[in-house]
C-alpha positions as CSV (number, residue, x, y, z in Angstrom):
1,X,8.4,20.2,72.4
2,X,10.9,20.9,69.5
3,X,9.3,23.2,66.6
4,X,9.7,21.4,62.8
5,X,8.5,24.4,61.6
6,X,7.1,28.3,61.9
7,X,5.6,30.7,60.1
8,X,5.8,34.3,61.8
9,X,3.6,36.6,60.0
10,X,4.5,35.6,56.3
11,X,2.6,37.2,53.8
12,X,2.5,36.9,49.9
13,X,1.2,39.5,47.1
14,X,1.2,39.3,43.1
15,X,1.0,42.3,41.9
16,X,-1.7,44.0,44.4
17,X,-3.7,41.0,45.3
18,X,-2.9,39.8,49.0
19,X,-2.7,35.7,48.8
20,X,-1.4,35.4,52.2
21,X,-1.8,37.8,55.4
22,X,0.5,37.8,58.5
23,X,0.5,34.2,58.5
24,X,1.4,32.5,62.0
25,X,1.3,28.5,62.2
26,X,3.6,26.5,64.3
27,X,4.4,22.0,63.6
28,X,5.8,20.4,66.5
29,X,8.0,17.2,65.9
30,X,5.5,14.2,65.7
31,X,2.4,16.2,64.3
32,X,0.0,15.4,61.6
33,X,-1.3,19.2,60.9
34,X,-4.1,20.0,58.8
35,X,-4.3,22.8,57.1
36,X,-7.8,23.3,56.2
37,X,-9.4,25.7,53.6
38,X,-11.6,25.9,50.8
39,X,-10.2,26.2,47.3
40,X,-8.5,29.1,46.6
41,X,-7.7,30.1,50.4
42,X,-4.1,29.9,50.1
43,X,-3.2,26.5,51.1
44,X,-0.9,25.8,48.4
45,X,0.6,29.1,48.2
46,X,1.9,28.5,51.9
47,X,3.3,25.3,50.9
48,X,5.4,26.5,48.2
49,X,6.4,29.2,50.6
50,X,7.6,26.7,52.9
51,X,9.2,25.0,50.1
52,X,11.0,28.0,48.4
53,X,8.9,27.0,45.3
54,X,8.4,31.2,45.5
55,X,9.6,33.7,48.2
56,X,7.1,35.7,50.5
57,X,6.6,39.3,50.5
58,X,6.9,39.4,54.1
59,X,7.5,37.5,57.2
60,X,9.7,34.7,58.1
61,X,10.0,30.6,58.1
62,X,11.8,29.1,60.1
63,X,12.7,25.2,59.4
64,X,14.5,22.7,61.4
65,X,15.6,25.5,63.5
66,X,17.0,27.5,60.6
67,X,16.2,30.6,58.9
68,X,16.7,31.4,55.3
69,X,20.2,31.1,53.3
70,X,22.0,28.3,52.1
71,X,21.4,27.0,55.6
72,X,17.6,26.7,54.9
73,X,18.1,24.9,51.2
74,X,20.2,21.9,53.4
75,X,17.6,21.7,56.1
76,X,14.6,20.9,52.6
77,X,17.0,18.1,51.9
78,X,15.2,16.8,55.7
79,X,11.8,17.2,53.9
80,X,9.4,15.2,51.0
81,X,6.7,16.6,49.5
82,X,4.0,16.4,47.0
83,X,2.8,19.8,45.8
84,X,-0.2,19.6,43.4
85,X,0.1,16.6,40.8
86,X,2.7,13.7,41.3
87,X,5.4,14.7,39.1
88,X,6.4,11.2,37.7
89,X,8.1,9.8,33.7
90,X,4.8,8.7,32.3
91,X,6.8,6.1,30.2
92,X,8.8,4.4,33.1
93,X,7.7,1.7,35.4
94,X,7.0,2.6,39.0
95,X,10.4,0.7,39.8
96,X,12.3,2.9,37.2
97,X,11.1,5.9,38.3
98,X,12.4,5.7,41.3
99,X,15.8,4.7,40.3
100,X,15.6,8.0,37.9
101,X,14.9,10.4,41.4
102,X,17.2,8.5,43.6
103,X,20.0,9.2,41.5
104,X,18.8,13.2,41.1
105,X,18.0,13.7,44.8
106,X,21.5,11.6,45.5
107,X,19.5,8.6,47.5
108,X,23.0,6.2,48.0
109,X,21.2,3.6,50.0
110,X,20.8,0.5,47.3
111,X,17.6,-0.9,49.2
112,X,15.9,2.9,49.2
113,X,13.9,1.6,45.8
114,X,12.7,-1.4,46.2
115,X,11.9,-1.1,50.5
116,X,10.0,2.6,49.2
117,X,7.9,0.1,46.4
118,X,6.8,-1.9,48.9
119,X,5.7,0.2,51.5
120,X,3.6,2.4,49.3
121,X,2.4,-0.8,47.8
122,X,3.9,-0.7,44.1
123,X,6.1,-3.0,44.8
124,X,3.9,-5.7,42.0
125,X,3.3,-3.4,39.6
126,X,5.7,-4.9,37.0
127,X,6.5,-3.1,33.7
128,X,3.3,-1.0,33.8
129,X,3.9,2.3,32.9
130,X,3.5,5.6,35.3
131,X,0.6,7.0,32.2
132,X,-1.3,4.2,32.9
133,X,-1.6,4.3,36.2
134,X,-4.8,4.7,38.4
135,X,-5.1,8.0,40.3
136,X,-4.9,5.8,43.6
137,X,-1.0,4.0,41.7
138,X,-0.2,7.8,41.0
139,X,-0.9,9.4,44.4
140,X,1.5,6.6,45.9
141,X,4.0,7.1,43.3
142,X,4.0,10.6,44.4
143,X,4.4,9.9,48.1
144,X,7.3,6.7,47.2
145,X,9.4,9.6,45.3
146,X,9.0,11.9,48.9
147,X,9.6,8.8,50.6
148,X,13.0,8.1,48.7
149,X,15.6,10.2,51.3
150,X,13.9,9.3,54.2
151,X,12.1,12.3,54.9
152,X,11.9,14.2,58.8
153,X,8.9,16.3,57.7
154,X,6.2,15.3,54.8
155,X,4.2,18.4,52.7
156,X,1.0,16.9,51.0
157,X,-0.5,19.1,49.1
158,X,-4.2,17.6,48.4
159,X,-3.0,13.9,48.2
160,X,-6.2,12.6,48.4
161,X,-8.4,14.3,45.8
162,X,-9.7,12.9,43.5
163,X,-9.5,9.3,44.9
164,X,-11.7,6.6,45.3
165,X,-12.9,5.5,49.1
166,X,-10.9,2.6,49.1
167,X,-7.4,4.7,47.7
168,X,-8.7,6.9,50.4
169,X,-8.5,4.6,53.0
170,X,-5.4,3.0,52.1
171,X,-3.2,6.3,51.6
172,X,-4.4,7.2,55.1
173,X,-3.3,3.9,56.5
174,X,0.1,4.6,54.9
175,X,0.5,8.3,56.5
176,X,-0.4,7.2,59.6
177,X,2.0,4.1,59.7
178,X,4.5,6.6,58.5
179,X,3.7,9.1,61.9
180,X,3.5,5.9,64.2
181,X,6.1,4.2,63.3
182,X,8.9,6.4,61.8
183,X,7.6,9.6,63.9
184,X,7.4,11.6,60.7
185,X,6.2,15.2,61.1
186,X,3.3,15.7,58.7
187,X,1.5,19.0,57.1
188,X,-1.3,17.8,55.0
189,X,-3.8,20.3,53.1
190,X,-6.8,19.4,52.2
191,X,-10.9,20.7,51.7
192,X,-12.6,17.0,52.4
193,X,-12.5,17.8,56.1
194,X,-13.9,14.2,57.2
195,X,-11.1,12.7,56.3
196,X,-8.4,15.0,57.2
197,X,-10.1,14.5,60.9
198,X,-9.6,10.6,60.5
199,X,-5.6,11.7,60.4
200,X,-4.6,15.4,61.5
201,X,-3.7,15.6,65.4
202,X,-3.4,19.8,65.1
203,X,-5.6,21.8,63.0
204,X,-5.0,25.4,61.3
205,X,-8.1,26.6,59.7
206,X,-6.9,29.0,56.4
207,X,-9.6,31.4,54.9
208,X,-9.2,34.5,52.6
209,X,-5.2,33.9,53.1
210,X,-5.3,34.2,56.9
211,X,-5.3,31.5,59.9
212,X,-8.3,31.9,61.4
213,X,-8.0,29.3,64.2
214,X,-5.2,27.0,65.0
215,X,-6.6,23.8,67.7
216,X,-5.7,20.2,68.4
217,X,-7.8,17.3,67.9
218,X,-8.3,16.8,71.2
219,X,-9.5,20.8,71.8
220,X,-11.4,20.1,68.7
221,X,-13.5,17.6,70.1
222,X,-13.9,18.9,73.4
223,X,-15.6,22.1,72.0
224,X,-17.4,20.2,69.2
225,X,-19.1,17.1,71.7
226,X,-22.5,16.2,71.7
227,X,-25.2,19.1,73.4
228,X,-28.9,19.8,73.7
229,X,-30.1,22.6,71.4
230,X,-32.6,24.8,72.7
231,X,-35.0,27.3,70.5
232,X,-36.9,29.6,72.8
233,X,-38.5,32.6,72.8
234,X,-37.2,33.8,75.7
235,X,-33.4,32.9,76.6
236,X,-33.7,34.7,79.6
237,X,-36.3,32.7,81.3
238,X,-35.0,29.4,80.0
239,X,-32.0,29.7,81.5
240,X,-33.2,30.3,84.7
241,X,-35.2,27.2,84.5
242,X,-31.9,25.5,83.2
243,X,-30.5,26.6,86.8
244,X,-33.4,25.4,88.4
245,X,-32.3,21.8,87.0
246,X,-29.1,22.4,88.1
247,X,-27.9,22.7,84.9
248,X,-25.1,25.4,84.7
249,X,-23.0,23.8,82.0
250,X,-25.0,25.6,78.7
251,X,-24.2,28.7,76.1
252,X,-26.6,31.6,75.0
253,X,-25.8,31.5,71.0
254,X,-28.4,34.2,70.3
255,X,-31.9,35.2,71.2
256,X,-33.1,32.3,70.7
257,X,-30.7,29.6,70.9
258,X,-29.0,28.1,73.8
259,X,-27.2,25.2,73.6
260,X,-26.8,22.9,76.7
261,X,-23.6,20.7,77.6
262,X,-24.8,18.9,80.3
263,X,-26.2,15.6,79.2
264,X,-26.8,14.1,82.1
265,X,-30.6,15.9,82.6
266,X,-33.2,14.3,79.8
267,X,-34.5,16.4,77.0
268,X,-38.1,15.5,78.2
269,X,-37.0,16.9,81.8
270,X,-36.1,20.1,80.1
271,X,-39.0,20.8,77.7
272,X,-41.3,20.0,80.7
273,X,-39.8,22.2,82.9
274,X,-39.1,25.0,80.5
275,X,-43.5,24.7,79.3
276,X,-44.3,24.9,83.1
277,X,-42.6,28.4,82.9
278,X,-44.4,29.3,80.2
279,X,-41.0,29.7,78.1
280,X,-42.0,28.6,74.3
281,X,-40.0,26.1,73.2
282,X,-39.3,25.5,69.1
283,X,-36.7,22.8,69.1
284,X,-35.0,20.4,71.8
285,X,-32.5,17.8,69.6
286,X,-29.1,16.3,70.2
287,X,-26.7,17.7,68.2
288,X,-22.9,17.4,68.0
289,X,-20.7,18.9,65.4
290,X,-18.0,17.6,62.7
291,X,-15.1,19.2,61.1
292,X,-17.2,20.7,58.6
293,X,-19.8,22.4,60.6
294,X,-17.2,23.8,62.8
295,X,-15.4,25.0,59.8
296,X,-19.1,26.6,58.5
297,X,-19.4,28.2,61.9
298,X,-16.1,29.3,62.0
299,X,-16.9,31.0,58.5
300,X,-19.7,32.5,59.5
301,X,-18.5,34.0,62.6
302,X,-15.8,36.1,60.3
303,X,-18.5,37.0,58.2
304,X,-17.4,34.5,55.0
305,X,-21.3,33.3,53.3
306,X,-19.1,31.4,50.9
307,X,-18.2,27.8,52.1
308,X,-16.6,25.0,51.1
């Protein structure tokens, strides 16, 4: 599996405040990483790292294969991103904007502009001017100008903030076109977790400037699917009645919660058996959990009471 990009233990100061700390993350060809973090945990800070918008303290980046020099500059030209706001000429058109960047980033293909308009969807948008477009219309102008060279790799930085549910939906639909069709690599950050689990295939979870968990979609879900959670007074006990069921798929979170994985034996068959043994029982519900409580948990497990 070819490596677009990697981060071996880059780290980033001002002054003596640590932004970034021994940062390790790894994008294979054909991902859609998330890199998830509250605001102010360093997401955009490693972007611009990655773009040599500013250099890191410490560590190296390796891109394409390469590793710093003029080498490294060539192999950006492979890459499109949008880093904060959509940096656009609030008095041109949509159309004439992206004349004005195709001729500074040196785009010679004479369909480029007008095949970019149409598949972010601007391609009707007349002689309105950038200023006066929605934040939905500026979002996609952002992404057509990152479109314009053809891009291997796409850095979004936040793309979707701000936007309404429906520009929500339909810059998803265009990122994920863009992976399925073009096999564009794909590092997204972003703090609305729901959504960046509608799109992201690998995950690397950012707090307090360092990775605190990297994991696909698919480990993701595996760990997060649906269980029975227990409260009892005595853990010991109830999992020996759990064994009794022959239940031996289940995890001790503290002393008194257990939660239980195999869903095959009825909550009713476990409170009965578990009052039978005289083992108090609090709580018995279904639960599963979502990006966000995962990313809580995570939190909490590192000893972060501040969340997102």
């Amino acid at each position: 599996m070819e490596d677009i990009l990697k981060l071996d233990q880059v780290s980033k100061k001002f002054g003596h405040q640590s932004v970034l700390k021994d940062i390790n993350i790894t994008i294979h060809r054909g991902d859609i990483y998330g890199l998830i973090g509250r605001n102010g945990a360093g997401k955009t800070t490693i972007l611009k790292t990655i773009l040599k918008l500013i250099q890191p303290t410490s560590g190296q980046i390796t891109l394409f294969g390469v590793t710093g020099g003029t080498a490294y500059i060539h192999q950006l030209s492979r890459t499109g991103s949008i880093i904060e706001s959509p940096v656009a000429v609030d008095q041109l058109t949509a159309k004439q904007n992206l004349i004005y960047y195709s001729k500074i980033h040196g785009v010679v293909d004479p369909n480029a502009v007008n095949e970019t308009l149409k598949f972010v969807g601007l391609d009707t948008t007349g002689k309105k001017k950038f200023k006066n477009f929605s934040l939905g219309m500026k979002q996609k102008m952002g992404l057509a100008i990152a479109l314009l060279n053809k891009p291997d790799f796409l850095i979004l930085d936040e793309p979707i903030n701000g936007l309404d549910p429906i520009a929500i939906v339909e810059f998803r639909e265009l990122l994920l076109k863009l992976n399925q069709t073009q096999q564009m690599t794909i590092l997204i950050s972003s703090h609305i977790l729901e959504e960046l689990y509608q799109l992201a295939t690998r995950f690397g979870i950012l707090n307090d400037g360092m990775i605190i968990k990297e994991i696909t979609k698919q480990e993701f879900e595996e760990q997060s699917r649906e269980f029975i959670k227990l409260e009892v007074d005595n853990p010991d006990l109830a999992t020996n009645v759990l064994r009794q069921l022959g239940c031996t798929k289940f995890k001790v979170i503290n002393e008194h919660l257990i939660n239980v994985y195999q869903l095959n034996i009825t909550n009713a068959v476990i409170a009965n058996k578990l009052i039978e043994n005289n083992v108090q029982l609090t709580t018995i519900a279904r639960e599963g959990l979502n990006l966000e409580q995962y990313f809580k948990q995570l939190l909490d497990e590192t000893g972060d009471e501040d969340h997102v």
